[in-house]
Legacy VTK file of the C-alpha trace (Angstrom):
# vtk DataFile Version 3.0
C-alpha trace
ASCII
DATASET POLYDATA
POINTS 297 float
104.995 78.992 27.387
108.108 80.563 28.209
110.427 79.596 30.943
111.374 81.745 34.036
114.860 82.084 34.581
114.432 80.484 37.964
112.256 77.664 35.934
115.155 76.894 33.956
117.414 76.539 36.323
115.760 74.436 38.742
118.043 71.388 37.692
120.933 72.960 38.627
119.444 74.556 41.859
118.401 71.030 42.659
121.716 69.340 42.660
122.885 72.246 44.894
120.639 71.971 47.614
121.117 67.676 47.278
125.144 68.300 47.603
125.019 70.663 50.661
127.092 69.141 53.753
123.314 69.544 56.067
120.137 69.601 54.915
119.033 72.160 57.475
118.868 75.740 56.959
118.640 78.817 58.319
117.116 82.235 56.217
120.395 83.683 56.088
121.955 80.670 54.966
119.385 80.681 52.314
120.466 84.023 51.528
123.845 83.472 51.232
123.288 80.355 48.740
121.188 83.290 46.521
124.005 85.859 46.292
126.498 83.160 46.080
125.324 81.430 43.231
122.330 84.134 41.426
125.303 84.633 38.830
125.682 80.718 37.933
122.404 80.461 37.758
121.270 83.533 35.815
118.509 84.172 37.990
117.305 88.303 37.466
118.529 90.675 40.306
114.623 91.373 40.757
114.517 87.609 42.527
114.544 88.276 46.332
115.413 85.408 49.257
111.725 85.434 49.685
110.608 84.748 45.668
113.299 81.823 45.926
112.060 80.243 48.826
108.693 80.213 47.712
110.052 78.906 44.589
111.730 75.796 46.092
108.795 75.704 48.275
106.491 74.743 45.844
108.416 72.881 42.838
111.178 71.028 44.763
111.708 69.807 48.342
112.262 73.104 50.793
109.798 72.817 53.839
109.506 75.566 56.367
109.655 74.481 60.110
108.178 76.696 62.844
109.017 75.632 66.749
107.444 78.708 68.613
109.175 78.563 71.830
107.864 80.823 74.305
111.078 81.993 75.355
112.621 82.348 71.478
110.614 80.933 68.619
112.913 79.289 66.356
112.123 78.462 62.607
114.510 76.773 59.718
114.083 75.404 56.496
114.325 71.747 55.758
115.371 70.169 52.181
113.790 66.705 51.813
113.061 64.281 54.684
115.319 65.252 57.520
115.179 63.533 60.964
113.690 65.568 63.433
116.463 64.964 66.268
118.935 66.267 63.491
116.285 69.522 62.861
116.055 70.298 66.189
119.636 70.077 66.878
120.449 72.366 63.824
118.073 75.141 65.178
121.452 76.717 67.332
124.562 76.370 67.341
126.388 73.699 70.324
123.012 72.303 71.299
122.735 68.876 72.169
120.475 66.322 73.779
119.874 65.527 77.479
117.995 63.710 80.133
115.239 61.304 79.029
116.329 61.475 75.548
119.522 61.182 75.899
119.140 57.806 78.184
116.668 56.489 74.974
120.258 57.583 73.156
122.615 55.718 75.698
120.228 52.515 76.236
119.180 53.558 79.483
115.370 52.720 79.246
113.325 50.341 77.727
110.568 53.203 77.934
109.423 55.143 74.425
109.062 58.690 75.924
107.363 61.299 73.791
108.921 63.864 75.084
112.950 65.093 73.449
114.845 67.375 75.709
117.512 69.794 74.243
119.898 71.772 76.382
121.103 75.231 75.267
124.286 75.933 77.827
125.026 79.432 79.145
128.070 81.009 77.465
129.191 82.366 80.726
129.455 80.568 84.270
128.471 81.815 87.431
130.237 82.469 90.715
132.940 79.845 91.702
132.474 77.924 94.511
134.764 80.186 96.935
132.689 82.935 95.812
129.058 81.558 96.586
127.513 81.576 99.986
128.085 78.168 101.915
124.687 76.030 101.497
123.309 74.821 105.725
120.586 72.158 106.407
117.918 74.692 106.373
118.620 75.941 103.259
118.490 72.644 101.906
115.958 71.581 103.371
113.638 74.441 102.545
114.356 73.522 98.551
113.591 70.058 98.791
110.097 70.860 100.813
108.888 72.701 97.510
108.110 71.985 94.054
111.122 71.476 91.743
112.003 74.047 89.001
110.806 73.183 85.355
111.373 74.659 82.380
108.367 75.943 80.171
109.883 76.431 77.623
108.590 73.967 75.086
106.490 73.463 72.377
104.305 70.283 70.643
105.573 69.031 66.890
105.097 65.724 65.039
102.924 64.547 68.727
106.044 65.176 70.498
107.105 67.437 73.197
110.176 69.036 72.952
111.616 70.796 75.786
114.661 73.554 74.990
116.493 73.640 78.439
118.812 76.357 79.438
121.804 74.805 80.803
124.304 75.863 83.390
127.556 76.610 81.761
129.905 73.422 82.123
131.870 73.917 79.188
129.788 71.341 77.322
131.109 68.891 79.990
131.077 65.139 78.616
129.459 66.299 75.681
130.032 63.891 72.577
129.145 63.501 69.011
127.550 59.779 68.559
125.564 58.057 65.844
122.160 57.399 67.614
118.690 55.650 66.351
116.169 57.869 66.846
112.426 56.687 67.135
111.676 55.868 63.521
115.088 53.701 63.439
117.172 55.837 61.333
120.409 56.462 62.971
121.496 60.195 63.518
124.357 61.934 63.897
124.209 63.776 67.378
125.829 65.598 70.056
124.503 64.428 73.268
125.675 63.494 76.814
127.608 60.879 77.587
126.487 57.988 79.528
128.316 59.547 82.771
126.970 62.622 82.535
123.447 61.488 81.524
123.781 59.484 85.059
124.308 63.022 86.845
121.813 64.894 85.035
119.125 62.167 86.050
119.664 62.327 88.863
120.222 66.077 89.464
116.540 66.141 87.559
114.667 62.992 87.887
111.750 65.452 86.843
113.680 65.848 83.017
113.913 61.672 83.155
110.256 60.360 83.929
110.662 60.123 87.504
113.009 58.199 90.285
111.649 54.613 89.186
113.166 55.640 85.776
116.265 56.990 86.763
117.124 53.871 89.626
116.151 51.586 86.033
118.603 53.203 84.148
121.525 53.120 86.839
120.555 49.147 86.620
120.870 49.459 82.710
124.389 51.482 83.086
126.087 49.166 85.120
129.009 47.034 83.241
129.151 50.220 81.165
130.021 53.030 83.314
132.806 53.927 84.247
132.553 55.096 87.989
135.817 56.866 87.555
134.869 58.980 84.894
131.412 59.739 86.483
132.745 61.097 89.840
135.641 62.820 87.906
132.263 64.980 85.944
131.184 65.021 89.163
133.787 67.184 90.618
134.071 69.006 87.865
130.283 70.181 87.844
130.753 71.286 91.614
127.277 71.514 92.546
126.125 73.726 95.633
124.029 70.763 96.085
125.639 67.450 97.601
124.359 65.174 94.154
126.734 62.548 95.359
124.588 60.989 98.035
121.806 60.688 95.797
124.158 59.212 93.038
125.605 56.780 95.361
122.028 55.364 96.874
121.305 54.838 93.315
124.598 52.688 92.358
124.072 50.903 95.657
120.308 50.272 94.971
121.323 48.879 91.528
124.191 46.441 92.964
127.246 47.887 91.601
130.620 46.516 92.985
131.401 48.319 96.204
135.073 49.115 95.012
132.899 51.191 92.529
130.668 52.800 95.049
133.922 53.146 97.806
134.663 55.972 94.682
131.436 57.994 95.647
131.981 57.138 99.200
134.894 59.125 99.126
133.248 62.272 98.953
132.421 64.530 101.670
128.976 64.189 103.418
128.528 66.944 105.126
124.844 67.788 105.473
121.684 65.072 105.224
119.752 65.531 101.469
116.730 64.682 99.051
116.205 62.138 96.857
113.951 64.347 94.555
111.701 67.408 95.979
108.385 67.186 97.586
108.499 63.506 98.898
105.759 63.473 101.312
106.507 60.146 103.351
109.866 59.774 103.640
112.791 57.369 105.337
116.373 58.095 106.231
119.071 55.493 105.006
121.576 56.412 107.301
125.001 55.469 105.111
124.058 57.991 102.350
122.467 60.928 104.892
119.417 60.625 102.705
115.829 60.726 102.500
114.058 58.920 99.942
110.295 58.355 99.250
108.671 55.411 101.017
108.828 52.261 99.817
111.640 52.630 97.957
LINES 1 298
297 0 1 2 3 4 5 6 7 8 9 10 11 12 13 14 15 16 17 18 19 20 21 22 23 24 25 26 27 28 29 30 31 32 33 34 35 36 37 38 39 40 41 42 43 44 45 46 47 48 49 50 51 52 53 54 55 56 57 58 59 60 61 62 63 64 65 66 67 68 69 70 71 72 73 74 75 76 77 78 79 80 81 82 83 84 85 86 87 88 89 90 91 92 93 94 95 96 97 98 99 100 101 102 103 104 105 106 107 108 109 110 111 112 113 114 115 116 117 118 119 120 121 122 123 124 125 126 127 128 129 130 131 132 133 134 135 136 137 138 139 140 141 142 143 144 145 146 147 148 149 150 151 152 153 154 155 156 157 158 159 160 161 162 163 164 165 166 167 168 169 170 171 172 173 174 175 176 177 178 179 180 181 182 183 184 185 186 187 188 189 190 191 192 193 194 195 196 197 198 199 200 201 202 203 204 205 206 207 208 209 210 211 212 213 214 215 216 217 218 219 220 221 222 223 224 225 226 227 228 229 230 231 232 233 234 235 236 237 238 239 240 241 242 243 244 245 246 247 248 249 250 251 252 253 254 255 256 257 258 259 260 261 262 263 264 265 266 267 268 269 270 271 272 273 274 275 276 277 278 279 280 281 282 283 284 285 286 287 288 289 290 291 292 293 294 295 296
């Protein structure tokens, strides 16, 4: 039987796809690969993106992957076994992980959660801090009574659920590229958090980090490796309408850090009382932090 063009150079195709710099792809990648190299390989001006695809679908390792998120499905091509922290990473450009998943990154749990959360940050920031309206007790106080925000945007692959957040523009903030093991041991190149800024996000969101008990664990698992410095540093630099700090500080007290570390967080202005996390129910007051935190603990 005679060979296809495309059939005969399937070798050579091969050792292209195995020598590309990432192993994720998008279509127009793909497409780019086709006019780029149709002339190498000989392949007939009548082969489309689409024919070649299929082509590498079925005789050599391409794999389509679909994540149909509700507010932008996203879908990419995968050649050979890829990890799926590095797929979902490669789906847009600057995203990187956060919360829960980045504490299973930084050590901070010795929890297996099944849920990844990715953070897609805002190009653009919003008002400055002179320009928004001054937060009072009432205000806060009103948030905290209700429900906290969460994102729905997520979708169920390989029995995991994968949450793409959209993130308040910071820059990318103590963002940093890390070699990580992901849950099947093999280690990944990421961008991620650090471990400061993985602190403030917790704690900003316990909801995004399985919950207070998880969060006050992984302040315990931080401590040595911190640096309270660098944390409160972020800290200003996030300038949150919200006074974080008081929540941030009960935690490093709760975990025993040194109080020259804490003295840094004491530092800050306390201005108005605040919420450990929203929707408490029974609550008590520790007076030093102007802070209400669940019952019992």
């Amino acid at each position: 039987m005679n060979r296809t063009r495309i059939q005969i150079a399937k070798a050579d195709i091969v050792k292209h796809f195995d020598q590309l710099p990432s192993h994720v792809l998008k279509l127009k990648e793909i497409r780019a690969i086709l006019a780029d190299q149709r002339a190498f390989w000989r392949l007939a001006q009548s082969t489309t993106a689409a024919d070649f695809i299929a082509f590498l679908r079925q005789h050599a390792k391409l794999k389509e992957v679909a994540f149909p998120f509700p507010q932008r499905s996203e879908q990419a091509y995968v050649w050979g076994e890829v990890p799926l922290l590095t797929v979902l990473l490669s789906l847009r450009k600057n995203l990187y992980l956060s919360h829960y998943t980045a504490m299973r990154s930084h050590g901070l749990t010795e929890q297996s959660p099944t849920t990844i959360y990715i953070t897609d940050e805002r190009s653009s920031g919003s008002a400055s801090q002179q320009e928004r309206p001054k937060l009072s007790q009432d205000d806060i106080d009103q948030a905290f009574t209700h429900a906290p925000r969460v994102s729905h945007n997520w979708v169920e692959h390989a029995g995991k659920k994968i949450y793409l957040l959209n993130g308040a523009h910071t820059g990318h903030l103590g963002v940093v590229t890390e070699r990580v093991t992901d849950d099947g041991g093999e280690e990944v190149l990421a961008r991620l958090t650090n471990l400061e800024r993985t602190l403030i996000d917790i704690a900003v969101r316990p909801i995004y980090a399985g919950g207070i008990f998880e969060v006050a664990k992984a302040f315990e698992l931080a401590k040595g490796r911190a640096s309270i410095n660098k944390l409160v540093a972020t800290l200003r630099k996030l300038d949150f309408s919200y006074p974080y700090h008081q929540a941030i500080g009960y935690y490093l007290e709760r975990a025993g850090y040194k109080s020259t570390q804490i003295d840094l967080i004491r530092r800050l202005p306390i201005e108005h009382d605040f919420y450990l996390m929203h929707e408490m129910g029974e609550t008590r007051y520790v007076k030093e932090w102007h802070l209400f935190v669940p019952n019992g603990f």
